[in-house]
ZAMARGU-4260 file (C-alpha; in steps of 0.2 Angstrom, whole numbers, plus 5000, padded with zeros to 4 digits):
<rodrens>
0) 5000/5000/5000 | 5008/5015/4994 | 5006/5029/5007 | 5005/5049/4998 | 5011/5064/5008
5) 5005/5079/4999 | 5014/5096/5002 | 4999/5103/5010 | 5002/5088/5024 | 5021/5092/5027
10) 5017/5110/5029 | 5002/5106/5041 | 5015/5094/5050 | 5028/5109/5049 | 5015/5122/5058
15) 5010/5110/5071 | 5027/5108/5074 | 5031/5127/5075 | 5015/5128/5087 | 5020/5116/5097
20) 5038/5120/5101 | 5032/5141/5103 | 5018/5137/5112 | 5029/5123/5125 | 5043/5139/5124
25) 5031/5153/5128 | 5021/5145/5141 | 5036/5138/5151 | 5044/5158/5151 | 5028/5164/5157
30) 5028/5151/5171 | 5046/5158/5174 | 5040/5174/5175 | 5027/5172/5185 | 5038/5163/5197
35) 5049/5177/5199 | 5034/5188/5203 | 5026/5179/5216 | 5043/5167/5223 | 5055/5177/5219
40) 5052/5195/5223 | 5071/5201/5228 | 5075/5195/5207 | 5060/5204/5198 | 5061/5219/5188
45) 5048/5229/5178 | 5055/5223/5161 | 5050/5206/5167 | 5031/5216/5163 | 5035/5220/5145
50) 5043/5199/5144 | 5026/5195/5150 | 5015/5205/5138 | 5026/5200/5122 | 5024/5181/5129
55) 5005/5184/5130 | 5003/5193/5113 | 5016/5177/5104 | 5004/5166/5112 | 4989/5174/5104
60) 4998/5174/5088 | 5001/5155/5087 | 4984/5154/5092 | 4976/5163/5082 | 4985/5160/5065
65) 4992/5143/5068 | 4978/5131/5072 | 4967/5139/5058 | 4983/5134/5045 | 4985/5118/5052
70) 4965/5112/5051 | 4964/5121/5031 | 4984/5111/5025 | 4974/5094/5035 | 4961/5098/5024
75) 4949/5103/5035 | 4938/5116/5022 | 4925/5129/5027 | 4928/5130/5045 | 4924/5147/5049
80) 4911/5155/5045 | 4908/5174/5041 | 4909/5179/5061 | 4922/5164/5063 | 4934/5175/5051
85) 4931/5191/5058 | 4934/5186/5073 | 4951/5174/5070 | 4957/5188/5055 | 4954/5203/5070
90) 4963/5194/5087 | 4978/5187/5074 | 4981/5206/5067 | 4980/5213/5083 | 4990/5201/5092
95) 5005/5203/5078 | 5006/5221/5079 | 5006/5220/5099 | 5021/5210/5097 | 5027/5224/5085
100) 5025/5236/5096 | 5030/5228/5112 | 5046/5221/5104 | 5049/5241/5100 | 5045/5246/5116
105) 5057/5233/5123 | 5071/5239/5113 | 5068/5257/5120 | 5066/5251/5139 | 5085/5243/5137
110) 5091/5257/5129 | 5085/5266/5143 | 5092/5254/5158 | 5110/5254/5151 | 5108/5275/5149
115) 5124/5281/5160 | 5119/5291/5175 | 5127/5309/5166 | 5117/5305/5152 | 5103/5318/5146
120) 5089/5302/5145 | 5095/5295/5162 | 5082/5304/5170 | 5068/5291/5162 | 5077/5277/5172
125) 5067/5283/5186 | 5051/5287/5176 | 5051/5271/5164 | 5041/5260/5177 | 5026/5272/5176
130) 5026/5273/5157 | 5025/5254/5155 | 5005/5250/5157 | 4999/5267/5150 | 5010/5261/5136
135) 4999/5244/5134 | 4983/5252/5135 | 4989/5263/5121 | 4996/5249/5110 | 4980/5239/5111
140) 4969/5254/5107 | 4980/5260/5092 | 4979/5241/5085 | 4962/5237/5089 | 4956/5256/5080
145) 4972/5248/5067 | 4963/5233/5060 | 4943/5238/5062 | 4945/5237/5045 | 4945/5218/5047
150) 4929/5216/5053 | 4920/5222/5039 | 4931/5216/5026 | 4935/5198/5033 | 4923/5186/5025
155) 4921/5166/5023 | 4928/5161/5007 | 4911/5154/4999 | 4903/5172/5003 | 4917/5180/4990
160) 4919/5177/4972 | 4937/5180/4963 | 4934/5197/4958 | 4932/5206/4974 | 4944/5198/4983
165) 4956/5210/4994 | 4966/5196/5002 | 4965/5181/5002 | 4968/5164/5012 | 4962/5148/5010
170) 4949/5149/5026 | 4946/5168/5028 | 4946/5182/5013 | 4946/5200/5014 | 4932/5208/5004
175) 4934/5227/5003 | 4927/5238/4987 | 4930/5255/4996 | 4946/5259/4989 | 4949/5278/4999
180) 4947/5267/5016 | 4958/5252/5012 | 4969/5264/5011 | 4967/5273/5023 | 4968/5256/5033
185) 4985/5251/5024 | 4994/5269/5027 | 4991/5267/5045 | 4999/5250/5045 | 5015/5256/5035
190) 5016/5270/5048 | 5016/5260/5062 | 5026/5247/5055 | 5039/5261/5049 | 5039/5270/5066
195) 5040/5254/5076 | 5055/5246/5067 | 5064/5264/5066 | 5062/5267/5088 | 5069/5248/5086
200) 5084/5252/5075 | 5087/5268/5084 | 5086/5261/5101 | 5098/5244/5095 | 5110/5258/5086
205) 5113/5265/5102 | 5116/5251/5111 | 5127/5243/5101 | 5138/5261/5101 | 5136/5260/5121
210) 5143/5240/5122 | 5156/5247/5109 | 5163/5259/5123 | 5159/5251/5137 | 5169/5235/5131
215) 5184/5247/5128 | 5183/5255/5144 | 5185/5240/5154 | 5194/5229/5142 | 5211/5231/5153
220) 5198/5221/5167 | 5196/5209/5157 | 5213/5205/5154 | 5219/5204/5170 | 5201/5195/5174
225) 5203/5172/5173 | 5187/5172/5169 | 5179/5189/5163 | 5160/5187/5163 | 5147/5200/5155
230) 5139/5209/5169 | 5119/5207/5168 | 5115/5223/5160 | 5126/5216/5143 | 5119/5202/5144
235) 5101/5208/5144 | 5108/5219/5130 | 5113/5206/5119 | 5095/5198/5121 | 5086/5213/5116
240) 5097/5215/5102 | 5095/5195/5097 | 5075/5200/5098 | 5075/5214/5088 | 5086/5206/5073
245) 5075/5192/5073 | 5058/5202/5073 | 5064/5214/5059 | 5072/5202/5049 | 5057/5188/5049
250) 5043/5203/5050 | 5048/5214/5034 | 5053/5195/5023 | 5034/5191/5029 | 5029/5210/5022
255) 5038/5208/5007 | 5034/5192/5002 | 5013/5193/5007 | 5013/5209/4995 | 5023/5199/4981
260) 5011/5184/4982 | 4997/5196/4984 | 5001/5202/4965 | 5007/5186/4958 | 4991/5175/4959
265) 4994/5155/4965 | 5012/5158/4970 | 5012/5141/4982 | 5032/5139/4986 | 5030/5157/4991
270) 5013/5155/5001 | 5019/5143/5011 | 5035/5152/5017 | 5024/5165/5021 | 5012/5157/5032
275) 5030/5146/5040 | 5038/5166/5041 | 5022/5171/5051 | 5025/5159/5065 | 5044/5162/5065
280) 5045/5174/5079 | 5033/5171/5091 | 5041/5153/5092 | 5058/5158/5090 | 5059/5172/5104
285) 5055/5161/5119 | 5070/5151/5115 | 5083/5164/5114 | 5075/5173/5132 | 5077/5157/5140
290) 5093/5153/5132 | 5101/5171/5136 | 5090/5179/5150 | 5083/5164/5161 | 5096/5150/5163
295) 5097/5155/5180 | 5078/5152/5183 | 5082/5134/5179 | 5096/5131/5191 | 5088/5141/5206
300) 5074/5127/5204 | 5087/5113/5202 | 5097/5118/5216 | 5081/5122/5227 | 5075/5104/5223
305) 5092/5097/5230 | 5092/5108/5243 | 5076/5103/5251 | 5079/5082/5245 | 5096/5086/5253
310) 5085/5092/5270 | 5074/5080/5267 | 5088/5065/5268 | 5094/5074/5283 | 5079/5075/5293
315) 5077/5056/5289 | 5095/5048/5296 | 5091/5060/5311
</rodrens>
């Protein structure tokens, strides 16, 4: 019996593979997290607030985006309905410029932190806390005014014919014949997206300038040091920057390539590594926080664990 894979199966496998490991990777930072707010207290610090609102808006994004790809390359068909779409269509657009704007707002809060006391923006060091949930309320309410576009426009696919097409997926389309407001809607995206990725490019420009001089000024340290270690500020530094590079460079190939497949009809290779670029950073970003930012997290538990066995053992032989 000959068993036949089609593509539509592998990239179904693929996603659910990229939902799965994002999902395991977002949740078990957010437990960390959540550790340190309510364990932990003498390690938090309010960035840990913007972590845990880019975790939640990741999470969202996989939700929202991934599961409907997997059930449509299974060849589930016609799932959603008309409110079904708007609904999926509005939280995924949402949730992905949250990320976009959080990730920025990230970049800004580092940029800020490593700020040297005589510097003229060292002064929001002591403000930055304050700023940080006025600054959620305002993201969600700019992306939620963002893409009310959606709602109307977002449609089940057998309630649209070819020609009115705005976008178009396989179990939502985008059905929009008032030209002046779709574009409208598509200048407020650019200008978000342009003023997003500039404050994240300005804010990673400076500090990589900052770790420049800083390296040099202590570089005689370090030689004299056996085992020079980054101090925790360049170490967080080096994360936000690892962030920021991934979310620019997997954001604007996604941009590019959806516009592209947008003009060039039935463009499948290219459709496909759209939808996989989609997913790339919400899974890929938990990975590099843990991996830079939270390997401590992992032996405090291990060595509490031994600690209290250890305890345990004691109390036992006495």
């Amino acid at each position: 019996m000959n068993l036949i894979v089609s593509s539509d199966n592998i990239l179904g496998v693929f996603i659910l593979s990229q939902i799965g490991i994002g999902f395991i990777g977002n949740t078990l930072l957010l437990v960390l997290l959540i550790n340190t707010f309510l364990v932990q207290l003498h390690t938090k610090k309010p960035i840990d607030l913007i972590f845990i609102h880019l975790i939640l808006a990741n999470v969202m994004t996989i939700v929202f985006s991934g599961i409907p790809e997997v059930m449509n390359a299974f060849g589930v068909r016609n799932f959603l309905d008309d409110i079904g779409c708007k609904v999926v269509m509005y939280l995924y657009r949402v949730t992905r410029g949250l990320s976009l704007c959080t990730t920025s707002f990230l970049s800004i809060v580092q940029a800020i932190i490593i700020t040297p006391s005589n510097s003229r923006w060292a002064w929001l060091k002591q403000k930055f806390c304050t700023y940080i949930f006025p600054a959620f309320c305002s993201f969600w309410i700019i992306n939620m005014l963002i893409y009310s576009r959606v709602i109307i426009s977002a449609v089940a696919p057998y309630n649209s014919t070819e020609l009115d097409k705005f976008y178009s997926l396989m179990y939502c389309v985008g059905k929009d014949p008032d030209y002046i407001q779709s574009g409208i809607f598509q200048v407020c995206m650019v200008l978000r997206d342009l003023l997003c990725v500039f404050l994240m490019i300005w804010a990673s420009v400076y500090m990589v300038k900052f770790l420049f001089k800083h390296h040099k000024t202590v570089q005689h340290l370090h030689r004299t040091s056996l085992c020079p270690r980054p101090s925790p500020e360049t170490k967080a530094t080096h994360t936000i920057l690892a962030l920021v590079s991934c979310f620019v460079f997997f954001h604007w190939s996604n941009c590019f390539l959806t516009i592209y497949v947008s003009y060039k009809r039935s463009v499948k290779g290219l459709e496909n590594i759209t939808i996989i670029l989609s997913h790339a950073y919400p899974v890929i970003c938990p990975l590099i926080l843990i991996k830079n930012q939270y390997k401590r997290f992992f032996l405090n538990c291990a060595f509490a664990k031994m600690r209290i066995s250890s305890q345990h053992t004691i109390s036992l032989n006495t």
